[in-house]
C-alpha positions in Angstrom: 10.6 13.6 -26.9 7.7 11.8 -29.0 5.0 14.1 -30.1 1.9 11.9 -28.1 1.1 11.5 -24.4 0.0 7.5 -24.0 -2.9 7.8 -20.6 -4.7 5.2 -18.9 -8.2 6.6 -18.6 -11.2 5.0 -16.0 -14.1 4.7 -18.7 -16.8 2.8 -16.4 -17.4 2.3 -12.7 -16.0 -1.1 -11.8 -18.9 -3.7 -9.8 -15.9 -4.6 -6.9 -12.5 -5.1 -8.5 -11.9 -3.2 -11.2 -10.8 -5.6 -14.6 -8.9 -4.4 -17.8 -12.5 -3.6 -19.3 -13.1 -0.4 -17.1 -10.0 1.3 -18.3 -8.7 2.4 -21.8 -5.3 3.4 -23.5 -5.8 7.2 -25.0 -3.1 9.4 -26.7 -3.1 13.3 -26.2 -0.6 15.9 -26.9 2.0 16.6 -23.8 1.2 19.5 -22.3 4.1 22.5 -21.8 4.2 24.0 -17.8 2.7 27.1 -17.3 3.9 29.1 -14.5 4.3 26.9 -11.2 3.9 23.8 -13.1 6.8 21.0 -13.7 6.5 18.4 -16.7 7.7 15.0 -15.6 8.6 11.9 -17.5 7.2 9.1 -15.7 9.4 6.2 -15.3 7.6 4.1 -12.8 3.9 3.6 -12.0 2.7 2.7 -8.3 0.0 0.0 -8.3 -1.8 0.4 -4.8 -4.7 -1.7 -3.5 -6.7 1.5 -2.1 -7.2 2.0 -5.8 -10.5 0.1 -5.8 -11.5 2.7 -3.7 -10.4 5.6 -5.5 -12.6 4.7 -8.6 -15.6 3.3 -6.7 -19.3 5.1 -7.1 -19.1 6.1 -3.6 -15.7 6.8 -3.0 -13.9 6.9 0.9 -11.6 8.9 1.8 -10.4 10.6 -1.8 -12.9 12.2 -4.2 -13.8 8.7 -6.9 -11.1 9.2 -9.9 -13.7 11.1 -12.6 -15.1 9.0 -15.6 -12.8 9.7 -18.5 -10.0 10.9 -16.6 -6.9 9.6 -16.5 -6.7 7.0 -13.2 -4.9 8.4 -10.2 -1.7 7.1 -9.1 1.6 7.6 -7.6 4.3 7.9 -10.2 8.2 8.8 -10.3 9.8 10.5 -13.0 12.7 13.0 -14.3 11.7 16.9 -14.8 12.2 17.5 -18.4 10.8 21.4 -18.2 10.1 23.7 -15.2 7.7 27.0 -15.1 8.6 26.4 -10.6 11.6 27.9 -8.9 12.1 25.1 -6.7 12.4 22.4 -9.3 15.1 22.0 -12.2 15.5 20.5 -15.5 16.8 16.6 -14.5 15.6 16.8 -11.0 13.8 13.0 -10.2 10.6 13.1 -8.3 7.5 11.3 -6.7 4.4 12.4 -6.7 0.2 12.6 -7.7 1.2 12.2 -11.7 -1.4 9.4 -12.7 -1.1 6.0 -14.8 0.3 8.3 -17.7 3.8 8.5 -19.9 4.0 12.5 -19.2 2.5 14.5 -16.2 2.3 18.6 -16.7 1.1 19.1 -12.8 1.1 21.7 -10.3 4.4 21.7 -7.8 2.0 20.8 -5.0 1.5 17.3 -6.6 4.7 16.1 -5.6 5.1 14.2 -2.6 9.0 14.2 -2.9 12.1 14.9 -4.3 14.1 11.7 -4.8 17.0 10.2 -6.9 17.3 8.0 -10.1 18.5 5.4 -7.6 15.8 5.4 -5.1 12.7 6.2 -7.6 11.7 2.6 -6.7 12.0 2.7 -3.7 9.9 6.4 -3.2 7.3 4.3 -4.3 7.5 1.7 -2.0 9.7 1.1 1.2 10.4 4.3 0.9 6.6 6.0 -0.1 3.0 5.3 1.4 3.8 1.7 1.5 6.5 2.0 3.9 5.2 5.3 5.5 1.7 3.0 6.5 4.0 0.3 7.9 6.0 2.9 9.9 3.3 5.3 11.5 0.3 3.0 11.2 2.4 0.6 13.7 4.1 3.2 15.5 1.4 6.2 16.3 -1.5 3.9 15.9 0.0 0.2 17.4 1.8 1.7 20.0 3.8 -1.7 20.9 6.2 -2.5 23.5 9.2 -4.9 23.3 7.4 -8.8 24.1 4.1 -8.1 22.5 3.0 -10.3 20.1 2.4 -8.4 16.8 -0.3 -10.3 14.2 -0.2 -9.1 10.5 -2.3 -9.8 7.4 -1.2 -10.0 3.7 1.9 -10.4 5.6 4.0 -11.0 2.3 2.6 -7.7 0.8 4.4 -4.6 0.5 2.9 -2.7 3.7 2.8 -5.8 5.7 6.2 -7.7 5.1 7.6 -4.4 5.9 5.5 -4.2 9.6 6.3 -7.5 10.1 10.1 -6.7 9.8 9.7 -2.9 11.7 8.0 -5.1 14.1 10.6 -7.7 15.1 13.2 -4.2 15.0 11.3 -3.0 17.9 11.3 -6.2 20.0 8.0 -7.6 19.2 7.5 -11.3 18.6 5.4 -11.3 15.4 3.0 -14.0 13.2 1.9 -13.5 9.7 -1.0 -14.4 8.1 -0.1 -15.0 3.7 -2.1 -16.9 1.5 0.0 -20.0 -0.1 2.9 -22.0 1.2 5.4 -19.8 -0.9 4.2 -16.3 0.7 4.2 -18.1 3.9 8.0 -19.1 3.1 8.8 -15.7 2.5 7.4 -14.4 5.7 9.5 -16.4 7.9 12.9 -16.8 5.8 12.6 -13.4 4.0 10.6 -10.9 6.6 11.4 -12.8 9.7 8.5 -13.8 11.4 8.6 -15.9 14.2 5.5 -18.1 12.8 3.0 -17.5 9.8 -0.3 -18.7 8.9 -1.6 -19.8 5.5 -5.1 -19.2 5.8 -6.0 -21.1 2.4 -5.3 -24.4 3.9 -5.1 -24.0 8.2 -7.6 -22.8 10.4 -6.5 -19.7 11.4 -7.9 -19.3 14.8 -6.3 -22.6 16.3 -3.2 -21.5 14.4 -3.1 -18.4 16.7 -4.3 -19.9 19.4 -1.3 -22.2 18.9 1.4 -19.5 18.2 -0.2 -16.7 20.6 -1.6 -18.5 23.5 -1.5 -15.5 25.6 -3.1 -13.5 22.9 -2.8 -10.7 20.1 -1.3 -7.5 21.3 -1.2 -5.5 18.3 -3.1 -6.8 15.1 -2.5 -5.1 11.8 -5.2 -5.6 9.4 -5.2 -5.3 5.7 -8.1 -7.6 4.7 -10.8 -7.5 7.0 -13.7 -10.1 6.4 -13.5 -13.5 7.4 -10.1 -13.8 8.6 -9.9 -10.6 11.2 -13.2 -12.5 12.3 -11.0 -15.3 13.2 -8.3 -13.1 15.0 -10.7 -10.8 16.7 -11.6 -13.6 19.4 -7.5 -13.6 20.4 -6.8 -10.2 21.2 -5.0 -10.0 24.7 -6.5 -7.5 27.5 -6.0 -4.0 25.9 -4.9 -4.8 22.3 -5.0 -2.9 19.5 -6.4 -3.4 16.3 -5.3 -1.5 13.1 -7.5 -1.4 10.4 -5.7 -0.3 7.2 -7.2 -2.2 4.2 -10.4 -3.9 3.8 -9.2 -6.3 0.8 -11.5 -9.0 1.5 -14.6 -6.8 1.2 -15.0 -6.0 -3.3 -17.4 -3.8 -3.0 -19.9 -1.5 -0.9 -23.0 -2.4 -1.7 -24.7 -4.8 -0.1 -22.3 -4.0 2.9 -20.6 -7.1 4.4 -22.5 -8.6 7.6 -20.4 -10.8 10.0 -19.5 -11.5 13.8 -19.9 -8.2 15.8 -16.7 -7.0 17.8 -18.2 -5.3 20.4 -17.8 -8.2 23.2 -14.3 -8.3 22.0 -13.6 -4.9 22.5 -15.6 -4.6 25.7 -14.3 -7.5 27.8 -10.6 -7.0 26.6 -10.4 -3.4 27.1 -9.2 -3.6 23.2 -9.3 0.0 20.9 -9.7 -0.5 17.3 -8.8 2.2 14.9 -8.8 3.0 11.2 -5.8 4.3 9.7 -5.2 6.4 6.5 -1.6 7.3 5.6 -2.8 11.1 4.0 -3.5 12.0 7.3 -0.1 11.9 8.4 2.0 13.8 5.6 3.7 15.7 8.3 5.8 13.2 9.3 6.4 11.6 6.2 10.4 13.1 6.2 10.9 11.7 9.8 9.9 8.3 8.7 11.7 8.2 5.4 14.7 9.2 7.5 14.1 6.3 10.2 13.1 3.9 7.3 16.8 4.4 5.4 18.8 4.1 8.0 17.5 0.6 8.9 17.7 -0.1 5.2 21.4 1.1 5.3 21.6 -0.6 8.0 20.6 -4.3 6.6 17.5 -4.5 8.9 14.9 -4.4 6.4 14.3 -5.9 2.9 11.8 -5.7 0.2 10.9 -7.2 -2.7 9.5 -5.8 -6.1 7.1 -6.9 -9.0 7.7 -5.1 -11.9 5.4 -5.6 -15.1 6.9 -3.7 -18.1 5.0 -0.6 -20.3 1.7 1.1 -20.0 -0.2 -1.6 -21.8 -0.1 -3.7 -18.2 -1.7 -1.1 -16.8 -5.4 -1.8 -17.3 -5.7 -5.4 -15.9 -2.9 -4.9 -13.0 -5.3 -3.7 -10.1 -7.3 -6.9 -10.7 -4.1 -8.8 -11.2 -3.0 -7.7 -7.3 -6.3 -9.0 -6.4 -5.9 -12.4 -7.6 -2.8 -12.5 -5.3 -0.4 -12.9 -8.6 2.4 -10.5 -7.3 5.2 -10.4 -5.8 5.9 -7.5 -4.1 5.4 -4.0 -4.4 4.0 -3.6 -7.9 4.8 -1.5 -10.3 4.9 -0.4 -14.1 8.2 0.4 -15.7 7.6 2.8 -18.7 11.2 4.2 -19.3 
């Protein structure tokens, strides 16, 4: 074990996406477990979008990631000590360890219990990315075989894998993707009956094409300009999802735009936010449905790995600019 704990630390409030220049590479001693604590070797970083959120003045949903702190994230490692009962030298696990090489936490940080195999994959398909596919569609959706499912940042981690839970449960389904290649993937890849790049076609008359009896269930990620385009097509009682907002950078001066209300009204339609914390409860009954369709060939997934810490400061931004592909994370070990 070396002697020095590399972290990622938040040094300055970000104005919309945060860049490389708000964070900075520190190294501290690693920290022994006191009793109930594990210390875990991180071997993958998550990078998620709702991170802008996390480390914004005003926060959302999660108290805003502290100045000088080291930045929040999903991580999965290997135990290399243990002060807990439950957890063992060599056990692998997921969990609230943060952008760092070594996390001393409390038990109750981790999320799950998973295997060198699947540590990937518990931070993915198999973690909130996969989990907000799953429930977000299923509790919050609600769709019946025949409806016509609509997804943005449909090549993305959460939405490739709606698109494909989607078409499982009978739904004929469009993706919206920025860029012929993401569009590719959605069709040949994720299986979407049509997809949209909304860079170079007009995405109303592309749904209007696709989905002339309208948009049953629409899964948003982005919000902004192009939900403004699909509110107009929802079909009488559909259901709107709103689980990211990646258009909008920042709070302040808050966005203005068409107003929804008419669209709500008239089509009987129910729009509702969804945040995946609110659901841990049924995060083992999801995993469970998740694998078996893996196992079972029915869904695929794709990864973007960037390789050591020293990625770590300009990858939010980098996920911004629409540079990955796939779920992204940092390998460390």
């Amino acid at each position: 074990m070396i002697d020095l704990n590399r972290q990622v630390i938040l040094t300055s409030r970000p104005a919309g996406i945060a860049q490389a220049e708000n964070f900075a590479i520190r190294q501290a001693p690693i920290e022994q477990p006191a009793q109930g604590q594990i210390l875990v070797r991180n071997h993958y970083l998550s990078i998620e979008p709702a991170m802008r959120g996390w480390i914004a003045d005003a926060g959302n949903y999660a108290v805003p990631v502290a100045i000088g702190s080291v930045m929040r994230s999903l991580a999965s490692g290997q135990v290399l000590a243990s002060a807990h009962p439950d957890y063992a030298v060599g056990d692998h696990v997921t969990g609230w360890f943060g952008w760092q090489d070594y996390a001393c936490v409390a038990a109750d940080q981790v999320v799950q219990r998973t295997t060198e195999r699947e540590m990937r994959a518990s931070l993915g398909i198999l973690g909130i990315n996969g989990m907000t596919a799953y429930l977000a569609l299923t509790l919050t959706g609600q769709p019946s075989a025949g409806e016509t499912v609509l997804v943005s940042t449909a090549a993305g981690a959460v939405g490739s894998a709606v698109g494909q839970i989607a078409r499982i449960l009978g739904c004929r389904t469009i993706g919206i993707a920025g860029g012929p290649e993401k569009v590719r993937r959605c069709v040949e890849d994720y299986g979407y009956d049509h997809a949209i790049d909304y860079r170079a076609q007009d995405v109303g008359a592309a749904i209007a094409e696709y989905a002339p009896q309208g948009i049953d269930v629409y899964f948003d990620n982005v919000a902004g300009g192009i939900s403004d385009s699909v509110l107009p097509h929802l079909a009488l009682r559909g259901r709107v999802i709103v689980c990211g907002t990646a258009s909008i950078d920042r709070w302040a001066p808050w966005p203005t735009g068409p107003r929804i209300e008419r669209h709500l009204l008239v089509k009987r339609a129910r729009m509702e936010g969804f945040v995946i914390f609110d659901h841990v409860d049924r995060y083992a009954d999801a995993a469970a449905q998740l694998r078996a369709w893996i196992a079972e060939g029915r869904i695929t997934w794709r990864e973007d790995i960037l390789d050591g810490i020293e990625a770590c400061p300009d990858a939010l931004a980098g996920l911004y600019r629409g540079e990955n592909d796939g779920k992204r994370l940092i390998r460390l070990v």
